[in-house]
N, C-alpha and C positions, 0 to 999 in steps of 0.2 A: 323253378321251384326253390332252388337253392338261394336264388338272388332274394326271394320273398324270402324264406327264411333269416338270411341276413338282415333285411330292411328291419323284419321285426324284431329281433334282436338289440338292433341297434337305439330304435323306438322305446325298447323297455330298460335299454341303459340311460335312453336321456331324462326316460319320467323318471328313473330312480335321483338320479340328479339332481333335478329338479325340485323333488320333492326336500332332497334332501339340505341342498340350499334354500331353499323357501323356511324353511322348518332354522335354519342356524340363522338366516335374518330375522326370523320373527322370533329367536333369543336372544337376538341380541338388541332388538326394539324392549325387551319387555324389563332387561338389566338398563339399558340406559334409559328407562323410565323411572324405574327403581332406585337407580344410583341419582336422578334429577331432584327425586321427591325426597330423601332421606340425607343428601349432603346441606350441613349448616348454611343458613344462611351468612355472607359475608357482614361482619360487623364494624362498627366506627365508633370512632370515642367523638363526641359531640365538644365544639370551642370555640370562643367566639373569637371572629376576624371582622375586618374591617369593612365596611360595604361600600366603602369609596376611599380614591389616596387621601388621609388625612396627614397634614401640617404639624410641626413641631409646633407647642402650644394650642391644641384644640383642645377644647374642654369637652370630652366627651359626652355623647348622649345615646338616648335609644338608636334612634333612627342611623345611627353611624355604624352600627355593630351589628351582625348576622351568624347565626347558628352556623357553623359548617361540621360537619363529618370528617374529619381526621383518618387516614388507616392504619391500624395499632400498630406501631412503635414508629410511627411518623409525628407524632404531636408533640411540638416545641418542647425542649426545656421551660420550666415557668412560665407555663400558657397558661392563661386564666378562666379557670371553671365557671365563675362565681359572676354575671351581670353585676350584680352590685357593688361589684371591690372595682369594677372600672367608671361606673357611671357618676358624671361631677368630677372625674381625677383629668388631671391638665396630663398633655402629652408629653413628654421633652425629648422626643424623636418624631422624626417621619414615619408612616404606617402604611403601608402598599394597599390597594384593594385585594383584599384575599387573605392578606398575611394576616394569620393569626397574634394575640395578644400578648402580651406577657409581662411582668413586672419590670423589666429594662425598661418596657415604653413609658413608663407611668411616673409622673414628679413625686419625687416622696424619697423616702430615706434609701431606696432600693436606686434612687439617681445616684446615690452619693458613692456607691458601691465603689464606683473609679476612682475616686476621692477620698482619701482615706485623711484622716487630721481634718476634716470640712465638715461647715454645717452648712444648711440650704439657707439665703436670707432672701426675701423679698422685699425690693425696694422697689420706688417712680423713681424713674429720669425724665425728669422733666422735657426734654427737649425728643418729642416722638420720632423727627427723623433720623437722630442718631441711632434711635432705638431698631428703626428698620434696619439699619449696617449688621446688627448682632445675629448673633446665627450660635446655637448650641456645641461645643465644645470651645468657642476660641478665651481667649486670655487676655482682662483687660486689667489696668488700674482705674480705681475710682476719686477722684476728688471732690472733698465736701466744701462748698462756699457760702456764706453767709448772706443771706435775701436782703437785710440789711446795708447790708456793708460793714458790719461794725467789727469781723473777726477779717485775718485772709484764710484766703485759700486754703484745704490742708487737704493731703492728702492720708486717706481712710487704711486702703490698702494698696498694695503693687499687685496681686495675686488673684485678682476675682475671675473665676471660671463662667463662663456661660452658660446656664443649666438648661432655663426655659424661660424663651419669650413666646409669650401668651399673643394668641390673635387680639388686632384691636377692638372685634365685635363684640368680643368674650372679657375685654378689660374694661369695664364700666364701673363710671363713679361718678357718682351727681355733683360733687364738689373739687375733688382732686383733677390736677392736669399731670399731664406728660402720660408715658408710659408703665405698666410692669414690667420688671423681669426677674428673674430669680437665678443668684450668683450662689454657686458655693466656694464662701471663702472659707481662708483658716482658722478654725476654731478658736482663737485667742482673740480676734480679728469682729468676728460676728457682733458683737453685740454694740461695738462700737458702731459699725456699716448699717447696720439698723438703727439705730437712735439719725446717726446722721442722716439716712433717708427720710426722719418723722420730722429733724427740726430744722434740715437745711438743705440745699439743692445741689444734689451729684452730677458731676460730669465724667464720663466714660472717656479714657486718655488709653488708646491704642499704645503699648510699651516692648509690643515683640510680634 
């Protein structure tokens, strides 16, 4: 009798147990439902990056650029909000797939930022395979020569920086030959490198 007294004792200590675990699981199902339904959803700052590696010199378009989600305080320095302030603007860097946009990447006075004393100028050189050698940042001089022959040689400037060479799909001209590319020289310098690009043919002289 003693030993049945014990078993049920024991019996009415495990239901209480039981019960009473049963009962702290099903609080703490009904707080981690609670706390599921009423924690913010995580948010993103929306920017546009690139949907394939683009090329120094691509001319941007739709289909090159993609919506991505950023997680707030990860979005570039001068990342570009605005579809419109990129599309039609020439690259004059390389752009990863993925990497987000920003005004570095973009031709325009924001290129010139490293360049201080410079204006951008866009000239043809004529002669397209030289033009494949160039590559954005290096340092050329330019020499302007007469189609003629009636002046010599002269040289324009010693100092033209390499800003942006333009793909040659994206440099179309029903009459003009050779290439573009866009130098930022020195400011005193520009307006002469421009004229000579309209009335006579540059040649790009490696000097350093």
């Amino acid at each position: 009798m003693k030993a049945l007294h014990l078993l049920d004792d024991l019996r009415r200590r495990v239901l209480v147990h039981r019960r009473l675990l049963g009962g702290s699981f099903a609080a703490l199902t009904v707080w981690l439902v609670l706390q599921a339904s009423t924690a913010p959803p995580p948010t993103t700052e929306p920017v546009w990056t690139a949907a394939r590696d683009l090329a120094s010199g691509t001319v941007v378009s739709r289909a090159d650029l993609v919506r991505t989600g950023f997680a707030p305080g990860s979005v570039p320095a001068a990342a570009v909000r605005s579809v419109n302030a990129v599309l039609g603007r020439t690259l004059a860097m390389p752009l990863g797939r993925g990497e987000a946009v920003t005004a570095a990447h973009l031709a325009g006075s924001e290129t010139l930022a490293g360049y201080p004393g410079r204006s951008a100028v866009a000239v043809r050189i004529p002669d397209g395979d030289v033009v494949a050698l160039l590559s954005p940042g290096q340092r050329v001089a330019l020499v302007a020569s007469d189609p003629q022959g009636g002046q010599p040689p002269e040289r324009v400037t010693d100092d033209a920086a390499v800003l942006v060479v333009p793909h040659r799909d994206s440099d179309t001209s029903g009459t003009s030959t050779g290439r573009l590319v866009v130098f930022a020289v020195p400011r005193a310098e520009a307006d002469e490198v421009a004229a000579a690009g309209t009335t006579r043919y540059l040649s790009v002289v490696w000097s350093r």
